[in-house]
C-alpha positions in Angstrom: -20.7 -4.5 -24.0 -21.2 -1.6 -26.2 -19.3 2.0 -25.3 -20.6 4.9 -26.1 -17.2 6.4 -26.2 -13.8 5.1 -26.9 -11.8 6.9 -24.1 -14.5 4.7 -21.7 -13.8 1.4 -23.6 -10.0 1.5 -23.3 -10.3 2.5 -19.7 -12.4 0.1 -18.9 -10.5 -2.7 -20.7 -7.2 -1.9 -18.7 -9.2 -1.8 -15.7 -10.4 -5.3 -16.4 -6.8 -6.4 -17.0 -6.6 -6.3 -12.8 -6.9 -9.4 -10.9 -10.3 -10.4 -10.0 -11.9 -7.3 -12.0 -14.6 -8.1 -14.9 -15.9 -5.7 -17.0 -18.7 -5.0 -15.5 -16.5 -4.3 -12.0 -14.1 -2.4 -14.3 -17.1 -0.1 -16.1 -18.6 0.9 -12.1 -14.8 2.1 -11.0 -14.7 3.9 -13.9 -17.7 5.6 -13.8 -16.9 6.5 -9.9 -13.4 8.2 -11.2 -15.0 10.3 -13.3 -17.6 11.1 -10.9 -14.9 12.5 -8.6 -13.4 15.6 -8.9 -10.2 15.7 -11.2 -7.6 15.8 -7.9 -8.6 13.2 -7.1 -8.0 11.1 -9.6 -4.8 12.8 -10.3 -3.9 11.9 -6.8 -4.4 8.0 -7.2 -2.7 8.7 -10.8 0.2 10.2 -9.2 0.1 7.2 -6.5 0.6 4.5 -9.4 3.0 6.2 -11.4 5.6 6.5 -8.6 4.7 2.9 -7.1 6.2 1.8 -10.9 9.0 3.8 -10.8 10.0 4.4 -7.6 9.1 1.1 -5.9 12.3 -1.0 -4.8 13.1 -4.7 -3.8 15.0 -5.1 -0.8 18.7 -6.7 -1.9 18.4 -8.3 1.8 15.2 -9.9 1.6 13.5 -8.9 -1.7 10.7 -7.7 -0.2 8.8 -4.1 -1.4 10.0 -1.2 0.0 11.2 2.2 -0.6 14.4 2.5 0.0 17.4 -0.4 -0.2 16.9 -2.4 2.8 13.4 -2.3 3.9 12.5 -1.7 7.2 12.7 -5.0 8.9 16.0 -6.3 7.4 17.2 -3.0 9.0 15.8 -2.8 12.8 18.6 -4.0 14.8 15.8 -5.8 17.2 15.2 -8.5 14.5 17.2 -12.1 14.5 19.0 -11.9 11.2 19.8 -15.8 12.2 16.6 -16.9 11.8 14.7 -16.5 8.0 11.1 -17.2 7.1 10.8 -17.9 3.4 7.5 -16.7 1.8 6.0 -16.8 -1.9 5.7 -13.1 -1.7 4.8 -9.2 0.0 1.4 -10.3 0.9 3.0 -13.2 3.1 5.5 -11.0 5.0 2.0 -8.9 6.0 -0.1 -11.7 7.0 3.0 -12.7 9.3 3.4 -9.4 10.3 0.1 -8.6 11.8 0.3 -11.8 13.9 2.9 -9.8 16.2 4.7 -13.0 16.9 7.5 -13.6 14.5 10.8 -11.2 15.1 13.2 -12.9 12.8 13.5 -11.8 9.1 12.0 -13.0 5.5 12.9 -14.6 2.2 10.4 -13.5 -0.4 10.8 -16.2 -3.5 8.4 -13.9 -5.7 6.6 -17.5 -6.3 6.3 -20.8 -6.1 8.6 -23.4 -8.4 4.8 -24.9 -11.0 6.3 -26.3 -14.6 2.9 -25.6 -15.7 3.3 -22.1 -15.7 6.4 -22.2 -16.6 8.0 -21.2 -13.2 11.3 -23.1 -12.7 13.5 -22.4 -9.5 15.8 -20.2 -11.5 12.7 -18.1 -12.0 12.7 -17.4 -8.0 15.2 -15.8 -5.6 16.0 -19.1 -4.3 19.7 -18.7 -5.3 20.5 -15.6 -3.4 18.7 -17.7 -0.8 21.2 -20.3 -0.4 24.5 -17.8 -0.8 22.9 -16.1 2.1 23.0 -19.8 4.2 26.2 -20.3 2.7 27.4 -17.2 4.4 27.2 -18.8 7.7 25.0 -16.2 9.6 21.9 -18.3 9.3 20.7 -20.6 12.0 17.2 -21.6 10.9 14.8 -21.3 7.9 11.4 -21.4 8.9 9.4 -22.6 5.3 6.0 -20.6 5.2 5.0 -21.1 1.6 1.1 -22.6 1.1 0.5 -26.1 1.6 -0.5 -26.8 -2.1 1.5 -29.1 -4.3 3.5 -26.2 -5.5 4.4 -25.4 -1.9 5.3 -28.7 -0.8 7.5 -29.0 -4.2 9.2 -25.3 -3.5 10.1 -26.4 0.0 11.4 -29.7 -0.9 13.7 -28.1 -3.5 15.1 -25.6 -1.2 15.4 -28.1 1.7 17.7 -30.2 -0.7 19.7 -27.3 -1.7 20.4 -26.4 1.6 20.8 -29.7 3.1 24.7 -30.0 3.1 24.9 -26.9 5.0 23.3 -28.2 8.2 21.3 -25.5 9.5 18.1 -25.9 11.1 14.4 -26.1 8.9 11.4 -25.8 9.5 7.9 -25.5 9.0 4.9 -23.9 9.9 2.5 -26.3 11.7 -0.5 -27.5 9.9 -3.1 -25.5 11.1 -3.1 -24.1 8.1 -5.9 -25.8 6.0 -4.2 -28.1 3.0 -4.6 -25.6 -0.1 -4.7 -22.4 1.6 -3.3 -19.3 0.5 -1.0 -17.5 3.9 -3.0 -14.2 3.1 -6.3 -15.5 4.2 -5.9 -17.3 7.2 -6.9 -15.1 10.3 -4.2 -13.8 12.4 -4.4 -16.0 15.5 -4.2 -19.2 13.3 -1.4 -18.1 11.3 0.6 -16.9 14.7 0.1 -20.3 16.1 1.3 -22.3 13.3 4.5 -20.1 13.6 5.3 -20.4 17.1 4.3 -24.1 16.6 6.5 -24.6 13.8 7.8 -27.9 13.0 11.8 -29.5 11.9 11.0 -29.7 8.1 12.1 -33.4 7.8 8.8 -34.3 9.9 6.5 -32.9 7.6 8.0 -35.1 4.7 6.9 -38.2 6.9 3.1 -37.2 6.9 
């Protein structure tokens, strides 16, 4: 793809560097920014700028948010017994918008595959298990993706935690093997919740 000016070509290429952006997608965005006034692209310049520095991680939970402890590890009318573990923020909003979960959330920032490179010190599992360790845990529901990555994260925290006897659990399968949380519509993903399963079942199937 040939530029006609250099200030376009590195724009574009860090554009491309997005997920799911090719060059072509990255050139059209582009060319819309500079097609609208300069506010506004100082506006959405402004945006990122402060998501990078002031963005926080919840020391609860670890999920995104603004201040120290986001806004769900904080309402009083949530069950601080009762976790669901996710892979990360995009989880804790699919759940959310089902309207049928009221406990709180783990968010691992991924899922435990040796061939990225991701090993389970890599993840927030430990802060995971001092939290059951505490003693003010009664379940973890496990609502990572059914993929073999999933299946491998779940087993490894269900091990650590085992000696501690609390309940586990899973969401039911109706989920598709292989799915991503963030995709499955709402009613789906609020079913498999409320139908969740004890976590040694799903190691039977």
């Amino acid at each position: 793809m040939e530029f006609s000016s250099k200030l376009l070509e590195q724009a574009v290429y860090e554009m491309s560097q997005l997920p799911g952006i090719g060059k072509r997608t990255a050139l059209r965005l582009v060319l819309h920014l500079l097609r609208q006034s300069e506010s506004q692209t100082e506006h959405l310049t402004q945006a990122l700028t402060k998501l990078r520095t002031d963005i926080k991680f919840c020391k609860n939970c670890h999920n995104i948010s603004d201040v120290e402890l986001c806004e769900i590890c904080s309402n009083p009318n949530r069950d601080a017994s009762v976790v669901c573990v996710v892979e990360d923020v995009r989880d804790v909003m699919a759940i959310e918008n089902t309207s049928q979960y009221r406990g709180q959330y783990h968010v691992l920032g991924g899922k435990i595959s040796p061939l990225d490179g991701i090993g389970p010190q890599d993840l927030t599992i430990h802060s995971l298990v001092e939290k059951v360790k505490a003693g003010e845990i009664e379940e973890i529901i496990f609502a990572l993706s059914s993929t073999m990555e999933g299946d491998t994260t779940n087993f490894y925290i269900y091990r650590q935690l085992e000696e501690y006897r609390i309940k586990t659990s899973t969401i039911a399968r109706g989920i598709a093997v292989g799915d991503e949380l963030e995709y499955a519509d709402e009613v789906t993903l609020g079913r498999s919740i409320l139908n969740r399963i004890p976590f040694e079942n799903s190691l039977k199937n």
